[in-house]
C-alpha positions as CSV (number, residue, x, y, z in Angstrom):
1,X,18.8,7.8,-4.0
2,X,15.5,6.9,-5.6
3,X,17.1,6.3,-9.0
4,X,19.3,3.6,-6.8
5,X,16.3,1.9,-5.1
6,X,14.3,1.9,-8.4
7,X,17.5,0.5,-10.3
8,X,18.0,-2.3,-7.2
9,X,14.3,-3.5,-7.8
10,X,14.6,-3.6,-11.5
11,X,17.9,-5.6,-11.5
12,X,16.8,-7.9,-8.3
13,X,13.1,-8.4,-8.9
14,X,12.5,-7.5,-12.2
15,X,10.2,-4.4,-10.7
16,X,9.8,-1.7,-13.1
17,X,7.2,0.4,-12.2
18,X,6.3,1.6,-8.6
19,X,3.2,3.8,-8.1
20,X,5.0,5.5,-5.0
21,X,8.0,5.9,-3.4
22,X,9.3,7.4,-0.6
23,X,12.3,7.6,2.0
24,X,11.0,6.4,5.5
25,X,14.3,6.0,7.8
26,X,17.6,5.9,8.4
27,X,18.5,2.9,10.9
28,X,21.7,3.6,12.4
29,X,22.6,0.9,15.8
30,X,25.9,0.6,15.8
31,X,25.3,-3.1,16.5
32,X,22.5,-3.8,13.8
33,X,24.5,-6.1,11.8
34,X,27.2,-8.5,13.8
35,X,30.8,-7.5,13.4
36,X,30.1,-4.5,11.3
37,X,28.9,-1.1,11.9
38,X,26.4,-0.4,8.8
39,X,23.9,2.0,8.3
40,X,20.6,1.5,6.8
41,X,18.6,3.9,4.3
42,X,14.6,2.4,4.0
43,X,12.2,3.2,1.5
44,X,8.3,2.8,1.5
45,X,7.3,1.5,-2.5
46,X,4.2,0.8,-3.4
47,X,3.9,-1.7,-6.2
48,X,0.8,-0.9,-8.7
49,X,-2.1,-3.6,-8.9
50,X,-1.9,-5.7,-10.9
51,X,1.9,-6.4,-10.6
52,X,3.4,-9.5,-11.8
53,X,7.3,-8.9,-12.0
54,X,9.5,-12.0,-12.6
55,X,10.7,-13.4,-9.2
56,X,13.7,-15.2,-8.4
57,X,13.6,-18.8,-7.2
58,X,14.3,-17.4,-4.0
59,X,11.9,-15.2,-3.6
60,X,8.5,-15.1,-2.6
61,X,5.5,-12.3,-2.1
62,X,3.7,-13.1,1.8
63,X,1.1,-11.3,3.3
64,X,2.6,-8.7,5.6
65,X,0.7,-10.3,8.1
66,X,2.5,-13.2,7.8
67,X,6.1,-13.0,6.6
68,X,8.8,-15.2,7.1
69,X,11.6,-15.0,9.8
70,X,14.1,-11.8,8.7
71,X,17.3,-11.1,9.2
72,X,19.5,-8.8,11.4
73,X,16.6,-5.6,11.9
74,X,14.4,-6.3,8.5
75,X,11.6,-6.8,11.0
76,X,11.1,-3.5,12.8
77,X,11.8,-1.4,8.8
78,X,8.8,-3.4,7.5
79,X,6.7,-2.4,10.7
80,X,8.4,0.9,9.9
81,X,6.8,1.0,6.7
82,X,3.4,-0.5,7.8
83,X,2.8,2.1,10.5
84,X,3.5,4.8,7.9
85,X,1.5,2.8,5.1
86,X,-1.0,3.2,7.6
87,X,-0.9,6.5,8.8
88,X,-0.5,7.4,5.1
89,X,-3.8,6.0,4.4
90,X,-6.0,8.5,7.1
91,X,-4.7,11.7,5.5
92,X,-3.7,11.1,1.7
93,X,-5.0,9.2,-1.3
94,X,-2.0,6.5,-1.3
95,X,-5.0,4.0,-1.8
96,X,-5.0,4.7,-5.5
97,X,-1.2,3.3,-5.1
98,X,-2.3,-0.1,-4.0
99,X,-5.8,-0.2,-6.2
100,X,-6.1,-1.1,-9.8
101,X,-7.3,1.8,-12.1
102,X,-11.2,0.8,-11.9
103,X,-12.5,-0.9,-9.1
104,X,-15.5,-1.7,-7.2
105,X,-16.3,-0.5,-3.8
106,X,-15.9,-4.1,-2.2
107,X,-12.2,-4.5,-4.0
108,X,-11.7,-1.4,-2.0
109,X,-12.4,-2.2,1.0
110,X,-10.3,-5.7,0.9
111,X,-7.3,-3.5,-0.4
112,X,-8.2,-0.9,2.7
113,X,-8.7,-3.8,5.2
114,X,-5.4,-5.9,3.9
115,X,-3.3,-2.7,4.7
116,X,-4.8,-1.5,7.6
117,X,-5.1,-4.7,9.4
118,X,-8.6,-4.9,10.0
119,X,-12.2,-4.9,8.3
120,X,-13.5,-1.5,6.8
121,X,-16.8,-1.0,6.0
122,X,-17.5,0.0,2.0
123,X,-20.4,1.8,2.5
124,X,-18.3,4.4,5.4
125,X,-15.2,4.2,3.3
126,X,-16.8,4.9,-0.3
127,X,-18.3,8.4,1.9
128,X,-15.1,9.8,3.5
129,X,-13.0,8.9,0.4
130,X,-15.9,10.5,-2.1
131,X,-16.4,13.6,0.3
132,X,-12.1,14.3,0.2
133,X,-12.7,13.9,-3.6
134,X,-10.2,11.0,-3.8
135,X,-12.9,8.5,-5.6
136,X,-15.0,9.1,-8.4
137,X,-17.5,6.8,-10.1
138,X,-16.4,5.9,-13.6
139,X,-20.2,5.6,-15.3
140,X,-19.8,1.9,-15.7
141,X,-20.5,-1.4,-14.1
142,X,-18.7,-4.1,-13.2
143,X,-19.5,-7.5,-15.4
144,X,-21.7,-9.5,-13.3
145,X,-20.0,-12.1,-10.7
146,X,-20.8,-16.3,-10.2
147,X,-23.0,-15.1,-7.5
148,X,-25.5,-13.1,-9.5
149,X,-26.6,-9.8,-8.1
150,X,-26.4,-6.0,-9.2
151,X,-23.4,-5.6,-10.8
152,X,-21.3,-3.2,-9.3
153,X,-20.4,0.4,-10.1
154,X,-17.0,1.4,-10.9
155,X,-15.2,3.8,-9.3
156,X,-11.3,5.2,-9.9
157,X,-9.1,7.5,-8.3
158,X,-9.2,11.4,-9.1
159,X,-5.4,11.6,-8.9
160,X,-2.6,9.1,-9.7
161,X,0.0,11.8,-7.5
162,X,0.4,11.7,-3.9
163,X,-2.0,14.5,-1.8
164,X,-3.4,15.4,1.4
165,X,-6.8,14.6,1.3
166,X,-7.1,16.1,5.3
167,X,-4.7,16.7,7.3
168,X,-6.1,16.2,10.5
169,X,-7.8,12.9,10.1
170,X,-7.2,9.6,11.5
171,X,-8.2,6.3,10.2
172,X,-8.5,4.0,13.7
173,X,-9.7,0.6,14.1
174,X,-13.2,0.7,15.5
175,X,-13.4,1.2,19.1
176,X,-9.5,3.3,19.4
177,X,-9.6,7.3,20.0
């Protein structure tokens, strides 16, 4: 099935690479599509950074936070795949998925933040994701920005293959239990 999806993304998208993939449901209503009884096998793919496949004219990347109207049940399979994005992202190291291969700690946290739907601090995420031994500083430094300043050190990922980092951790938005 994944040589299918990874096929489908190539031919429709011109996607050739994902950085993960995964089944996340079946979705079987008999009354899902109008006039037809269809099922539904989803997959969670995470497209590497920096992607820049060739789109059709009719298609368009948006925010998650922001997409367009969808048809028949597309809406509940993406927040399908957010909620496990997100669950994915307390107890592995799928982050190196979404993250270019060196970063700095603030690119980071806006790649944390843009998936989990709110701010993350760098400073507390740099700790739990360097105590799991997920990130690792590089030994460089990243070329100094418009705004002046220290540069930044550069950190990457210890492993570019999906692992539990802790199995019994949760990342919440601040204030949840």
């Amino acid at each position: 099935m994944t040589s299918s999806v990874r096929r489908q993304l190539a031919e429709k998208v011109d996607l050739r690479e994902l950085a993960h993939l995964e089944q996340l449901a079946v979705f079987s209503d008999p009354h899902r599509l109008p006039g037809i009884r269809m099922i539904a096998s989803t997959y969670l793919g995470v497209v590497p950074s920096p992607a820049t496949p060739e789109l059709p004219a009719d298609t368009r990347w948006h925010p998650v936070s922001s997409l367009p109207p969808m048809a028949f049940d597309h809406g509940p399979m993406v927040t399908h795949a957010r909620t496990r994005l997100i669950a994915k992202m307390s107890y592995t190291n799928i982050g190196f998925a979404l993250a270019p291969k060196e970063f700095a700690l603030s690119t980071l946290r806006d790649i944390y933040g843009a998936a989990l739907g709110y701010q993350v601090d760098a400073t507390n995420l740099q700790r739990v994701l360097a105590r799991r031994r997920v990130i690792t500083q590089t030994g460089t430094i990243a070329q100094s920005g418009r705004s002046g300043g220290r540069p930044a050190a550069l950190y990457r990922f210890t492993d570019s293959q999906l692992r539990v980092t802790d199995e019994f951790a949760a990342l919440r938005p601040p204030g949840q239990l």
